[in-house]
C-alpha positions as CSV (number, residue, x, y, z in Angstrom):
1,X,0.0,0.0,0.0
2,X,1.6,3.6,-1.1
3,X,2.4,6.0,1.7
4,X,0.1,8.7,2.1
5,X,2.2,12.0,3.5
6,X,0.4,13.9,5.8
7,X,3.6,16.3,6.5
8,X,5.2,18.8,4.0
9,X,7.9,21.4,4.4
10,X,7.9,24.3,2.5
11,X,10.3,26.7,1.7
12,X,10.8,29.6,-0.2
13,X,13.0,29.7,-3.5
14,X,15.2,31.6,-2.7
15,X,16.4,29.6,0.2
16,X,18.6,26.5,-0.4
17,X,16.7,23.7,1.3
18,X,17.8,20.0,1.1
19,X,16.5,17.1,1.7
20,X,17.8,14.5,4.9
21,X,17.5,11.4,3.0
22,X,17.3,8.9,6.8
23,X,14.8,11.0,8.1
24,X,12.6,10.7,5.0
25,X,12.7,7.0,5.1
26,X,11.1,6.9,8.7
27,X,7.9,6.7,7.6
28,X,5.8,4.1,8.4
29,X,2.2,3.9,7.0
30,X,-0.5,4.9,9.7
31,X,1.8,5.2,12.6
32,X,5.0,7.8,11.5
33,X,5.2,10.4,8.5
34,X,8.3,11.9,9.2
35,X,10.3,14.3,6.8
36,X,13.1,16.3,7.5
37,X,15.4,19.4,5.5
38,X,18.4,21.5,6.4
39,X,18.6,25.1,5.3
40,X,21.6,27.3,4.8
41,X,20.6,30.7,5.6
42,X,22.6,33.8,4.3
43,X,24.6,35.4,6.7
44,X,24.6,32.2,9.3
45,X,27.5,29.9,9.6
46,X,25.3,27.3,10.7
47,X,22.8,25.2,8.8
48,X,19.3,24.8,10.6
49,X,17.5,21.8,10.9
50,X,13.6,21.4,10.2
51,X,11.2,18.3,10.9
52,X,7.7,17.9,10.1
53,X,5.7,14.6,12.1
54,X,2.9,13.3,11.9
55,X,1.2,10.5,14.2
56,X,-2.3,9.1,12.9
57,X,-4.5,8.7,16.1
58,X,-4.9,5.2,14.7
59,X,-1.7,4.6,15.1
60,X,1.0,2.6,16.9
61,X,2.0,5.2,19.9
62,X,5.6,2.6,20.3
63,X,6.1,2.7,16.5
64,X,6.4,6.3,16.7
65,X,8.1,6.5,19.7
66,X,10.7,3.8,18.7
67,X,11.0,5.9,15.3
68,X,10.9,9.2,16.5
69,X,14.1,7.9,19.0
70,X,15.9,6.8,16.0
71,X,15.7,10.3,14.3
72,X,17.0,12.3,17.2
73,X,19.9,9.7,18.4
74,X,21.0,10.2,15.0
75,X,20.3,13.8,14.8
76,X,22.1,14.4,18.3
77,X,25.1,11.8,16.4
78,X,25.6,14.0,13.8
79,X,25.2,17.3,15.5
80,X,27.9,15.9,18.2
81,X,30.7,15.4,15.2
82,X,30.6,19.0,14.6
83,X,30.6,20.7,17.8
């Protein structure tokens, strides 16, 4: 069965947005839509970060939870190597 997104990011074009590929494949039908971008903003040295999630009531609240863990361990992994 296709996934269904219920998340979206938008951004402006005149921002450079790109996608974070292992956050994007979190997704799991009905209990996680996950998906993620980083944005480099004139002027900043750093790149920022942005998530969208989305839990369907219907949903399996330790599916998300186990998911959701994943994405910020490895968040906080990466964020860690550059500090």
């Amino acid at each position: 069965m296709p996934l269904h997104s219920r998340c979206a990011i938008y951004v402006k074009c005149e921002l450079a947005a790109k996608s974070i590929p292992f956050i994007n494949h979190q997704s799991e039908e009905k209990h996680i839509e996950v998906c993620g971008i980083t944005l480099q903003i004139n002027g900043l040295e750093e790149k920022i970060t942005v998530i969208c999630l989305y839990r369907s009531p219907s949903g399996e609240v330790s599916t998300f939870l186990g998911n959701l863990t994943n994405i910020l361990d490895r968040i906080g992994t990466i964020w860690r190597m550059f500090q």
